[in-house]
N, C-alpha and C positions, 0 to 999 in steps of 0.2 A: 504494500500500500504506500510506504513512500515514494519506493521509485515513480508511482504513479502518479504520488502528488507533486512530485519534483519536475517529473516529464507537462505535469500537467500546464497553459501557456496560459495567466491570467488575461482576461479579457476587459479588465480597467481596473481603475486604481483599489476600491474595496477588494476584490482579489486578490490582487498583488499584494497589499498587505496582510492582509488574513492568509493568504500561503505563507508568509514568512514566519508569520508568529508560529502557524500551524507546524513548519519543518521543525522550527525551532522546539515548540516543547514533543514533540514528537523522537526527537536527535535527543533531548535531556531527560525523560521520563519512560522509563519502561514500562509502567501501569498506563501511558495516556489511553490506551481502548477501557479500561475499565472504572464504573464513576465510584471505585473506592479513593478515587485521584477526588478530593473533592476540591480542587481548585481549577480543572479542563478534564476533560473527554471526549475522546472523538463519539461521534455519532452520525448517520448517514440518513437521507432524506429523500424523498420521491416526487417530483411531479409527473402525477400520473395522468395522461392524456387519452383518447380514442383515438381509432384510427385515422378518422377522419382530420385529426390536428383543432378539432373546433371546439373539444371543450378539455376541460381539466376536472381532476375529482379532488374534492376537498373534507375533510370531517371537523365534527366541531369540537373542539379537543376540552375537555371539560378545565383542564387545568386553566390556561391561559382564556378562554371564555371564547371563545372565538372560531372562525371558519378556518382552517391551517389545512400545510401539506400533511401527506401521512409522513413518519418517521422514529427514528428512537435510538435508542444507546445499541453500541456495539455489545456490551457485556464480554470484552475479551475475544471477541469476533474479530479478525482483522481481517476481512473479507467485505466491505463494507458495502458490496451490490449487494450481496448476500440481505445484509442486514436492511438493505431499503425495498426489497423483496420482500423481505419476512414479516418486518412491521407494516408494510402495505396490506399484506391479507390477511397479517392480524386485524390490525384497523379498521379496515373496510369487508371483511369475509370474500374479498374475490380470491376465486384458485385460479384461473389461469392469467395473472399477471406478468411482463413480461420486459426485457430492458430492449429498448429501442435502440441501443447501441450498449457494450461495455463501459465504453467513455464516459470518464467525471462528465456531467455536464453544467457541475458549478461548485463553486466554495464558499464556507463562509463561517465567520465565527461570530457565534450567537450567543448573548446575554442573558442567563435564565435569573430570573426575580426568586430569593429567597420566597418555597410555598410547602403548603401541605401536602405528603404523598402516606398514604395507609396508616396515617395516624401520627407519621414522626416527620420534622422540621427538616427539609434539605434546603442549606444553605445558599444563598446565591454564586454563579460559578458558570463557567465558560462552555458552551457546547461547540465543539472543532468538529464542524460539518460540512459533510461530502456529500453532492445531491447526483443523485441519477435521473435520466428520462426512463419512464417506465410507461408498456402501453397495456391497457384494459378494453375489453370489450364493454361499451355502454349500458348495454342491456344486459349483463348479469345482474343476476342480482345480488343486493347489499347488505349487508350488515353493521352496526354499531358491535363496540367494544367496551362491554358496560365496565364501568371503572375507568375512561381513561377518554371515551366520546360520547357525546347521546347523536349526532346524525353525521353523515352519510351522503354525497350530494354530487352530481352532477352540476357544474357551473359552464356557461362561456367565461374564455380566459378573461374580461372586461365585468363579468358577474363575481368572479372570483375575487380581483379586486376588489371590487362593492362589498364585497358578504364578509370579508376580513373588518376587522376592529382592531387591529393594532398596524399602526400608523408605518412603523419605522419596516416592517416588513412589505407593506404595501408598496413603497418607497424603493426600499433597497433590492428586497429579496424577488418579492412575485412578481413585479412590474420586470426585471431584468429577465425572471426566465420567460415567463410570454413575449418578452420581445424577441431572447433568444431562441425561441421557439418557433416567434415567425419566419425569421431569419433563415432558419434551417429550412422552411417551409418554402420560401422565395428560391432558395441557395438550388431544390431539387435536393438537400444533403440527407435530410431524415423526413420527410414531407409524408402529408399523406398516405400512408399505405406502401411506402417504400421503409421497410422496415431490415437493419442490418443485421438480423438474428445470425 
C-alpha cells in the first residue's frame, strides 16, 4: 500500500499535502492501519457509482448525522480496496459490488470530532484515507447497517451534494470526486459502462 501511495500522482494541492503527511506517519508508525494508533489511521473509502456514471450511492451514517460515502477503518487490513469493498456491502447490503478500476482514485486526510461509539468516548484523531471508484448495480436492493446508518440512497452526483450536511466535505471531498468522475467520463477513461475489471 505504500508503494501505491507513493506511485500514486496528487491531482492538487489538498492531495499533495495529505500524501505527504500520509507517507510520513505511515514510514514512522507501524500500527498506522490499526485505530489502536489513536492519534491516525488509515482507513479507505468508496464512491460508489452505476453504471450509467449518473448517480452515486450514499448512506446516512448515524455518527456524523448526515448523507456520506460508504467507508471504515482498515482494522490491520492493509489491502485497502479490500476494505472499501467490504464496508461498502456492509453498509449498504449490496453483494455484487465492484472497483471500476484498482487505482487510488483519491486521498485525503480527514478530521474525526471527539464522539460516542458503543458506549465509550473515542477521542478526536486523524483518519489517513484512501478512496476507491466502486461500481453497483442500481437496482439491487438495499440495506441499512443498524448501529452505524439508518438509510441507504441512491442520489444524482449534484443531489449528493445537496443531501450532505457537512460543509467542509461538500467543498473539499464530494465536489472533487464528481468532478473527477466527470472527467473520467468526458476523458472515455472509466465512462459509462466501460469498466477496467
Amino acid at each position: 500500500m505504500l508503494k501505491k501511495i507513493e506511485a500514486y500522482l496528487p491531482k492538487n494541492e489538498q492531495e499533495e499535502m495529505d500524501r505527504a503527511l500520509m507517507l510520513d506517519f505511515l514510514r514512522r508508525h507501524d500500527d498506522a492501519y490499526l485505530r489502536t494508533n489513536r492519534l491516525a489511521h488509515m482507513t479507505a473509502s468508496a464512491w460508489v457509482t452505476d453504471r450509467t456514471r449518473s448517480r452515486v450511492l450514499m448512506v446516512y451514517h448515524n455518527i456524523y448525522d448526515s448523507w456520506s460515502w460508504c467507508g471504515g477503518h482498515a482494522d490491520g487490513e492493509r489491502d485497502l480496496l479490500q476494505v472499501a469493498l467490504r464496508e461498502c456491502r456492509e453498509e449498504t447490503g449490496l453483494e455484487d459490488v465492484r472497483p471500476v478500476t484498482e487505482d487510488i482514485f483519491s486521498l485525503e486526510c480527514l478530521t474525526v470530532d471527539g464522539h460516542e461509539k458503543r458506549g465509550a468516548y473515542v477521542s478526536s484523531h486523524l483518519h489517513l484515507n484512501v478512496t476507491y471508484l466502486l461500481e453497483a448495480d442500481s437496482t439491487a436492493e438495499l440495506h441499512i447497517c443498524e448501529g452505524e446508518n439508518s438509510g441507504v440512497r441512491w442520489f444524482t452526483p449534484e443531489e449528493a451534494l445537496r443531501a450532505s450536511t457537512e460543509p467542509w466535505f461538500v467543498r473539499r471531498i464530494y465536489s472533487k470526486l464528481n468532478d473527477r468522475l466527470r472527467e473520467l467520463c468526458r476523458s472515455g477513461g472509466w465512462g459509462a459502462g466501460n469498466n477496467e475489471r
